[in-house]
C-alpha positions as CSV (number, residue, x, y, z in Angstrom):
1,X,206.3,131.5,119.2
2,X,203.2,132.7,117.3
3,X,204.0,130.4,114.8
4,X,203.6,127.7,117.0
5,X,200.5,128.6,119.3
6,X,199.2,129.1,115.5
7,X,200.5,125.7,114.2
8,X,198.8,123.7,117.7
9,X,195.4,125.6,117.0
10,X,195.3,124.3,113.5
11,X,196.1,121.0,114.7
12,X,193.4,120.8,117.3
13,X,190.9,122.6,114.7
14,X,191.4,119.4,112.6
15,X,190.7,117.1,115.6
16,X,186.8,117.5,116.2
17,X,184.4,116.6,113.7
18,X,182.2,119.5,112.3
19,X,178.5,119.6,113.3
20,X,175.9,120.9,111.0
21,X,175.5,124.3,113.8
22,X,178.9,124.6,114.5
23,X,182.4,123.6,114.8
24,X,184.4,122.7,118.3
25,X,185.0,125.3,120.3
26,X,188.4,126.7,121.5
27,X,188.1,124.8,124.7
28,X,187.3,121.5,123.1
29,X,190.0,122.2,120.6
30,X,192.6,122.9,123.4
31,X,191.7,119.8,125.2
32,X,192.2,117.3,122.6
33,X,195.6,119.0,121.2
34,X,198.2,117.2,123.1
35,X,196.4,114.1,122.5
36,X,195.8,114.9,118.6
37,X,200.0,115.1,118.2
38,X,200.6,112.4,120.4
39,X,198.3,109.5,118.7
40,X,197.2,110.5,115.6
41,X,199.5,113.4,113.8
42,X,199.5,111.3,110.4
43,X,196.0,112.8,110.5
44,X,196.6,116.0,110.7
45,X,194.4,118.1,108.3
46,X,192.1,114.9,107.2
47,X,189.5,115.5,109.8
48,X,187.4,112.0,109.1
49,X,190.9,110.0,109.6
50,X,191.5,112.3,112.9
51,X,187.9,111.9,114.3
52,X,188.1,108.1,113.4
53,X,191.7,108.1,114.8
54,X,190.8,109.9,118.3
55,X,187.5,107.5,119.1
56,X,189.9,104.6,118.5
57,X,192.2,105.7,121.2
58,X,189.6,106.6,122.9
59,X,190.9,104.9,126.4
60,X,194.2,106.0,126.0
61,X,193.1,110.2,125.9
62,X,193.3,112.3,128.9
63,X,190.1,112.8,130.8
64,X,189.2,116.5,129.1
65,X,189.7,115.6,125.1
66,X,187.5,111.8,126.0
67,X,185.0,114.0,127.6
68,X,185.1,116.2,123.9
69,X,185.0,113.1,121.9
70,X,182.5,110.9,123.1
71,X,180.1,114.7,123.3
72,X,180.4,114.5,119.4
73,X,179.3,111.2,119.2
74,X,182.5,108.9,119.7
């Protein structure tokens, strides 16, 4: 079980792209996870590919993780 709460936080780490003052927050990480694994887990652990990957799906993500996206600029 930890293994896999640790495994989804990972994932959704690799989802947002950094900013220069700091990286996504737990929140935003949590909002886009689902949608990280279900469009875009080829990406997982390349963050340019992920962030590039996310704003192109951009219509298909649930309301919370387009919200996190277009925030940081896609």
């Amino acid at each position: 079980m930890k293994t896999s709460v640790l495994a989804a936080l990972l994932l959704a780490a690799a989802t947002l792209p950094a900013t220069a003052q700091s990286g996504p927050t737990l929140q935003e990480q949590m909002a886009c996870r689902g949608d990280a694994s279900k469009f875009c887990a080829e990406h997982v652990g390349k963050p340019p590919q992920m962030n590039a990957c996310l704003r192109e799906n951009k219509t298909k993500l649930s309301d919370a993780c387009r919200k996190v996206v277009e925030s940081h600029g896609g």
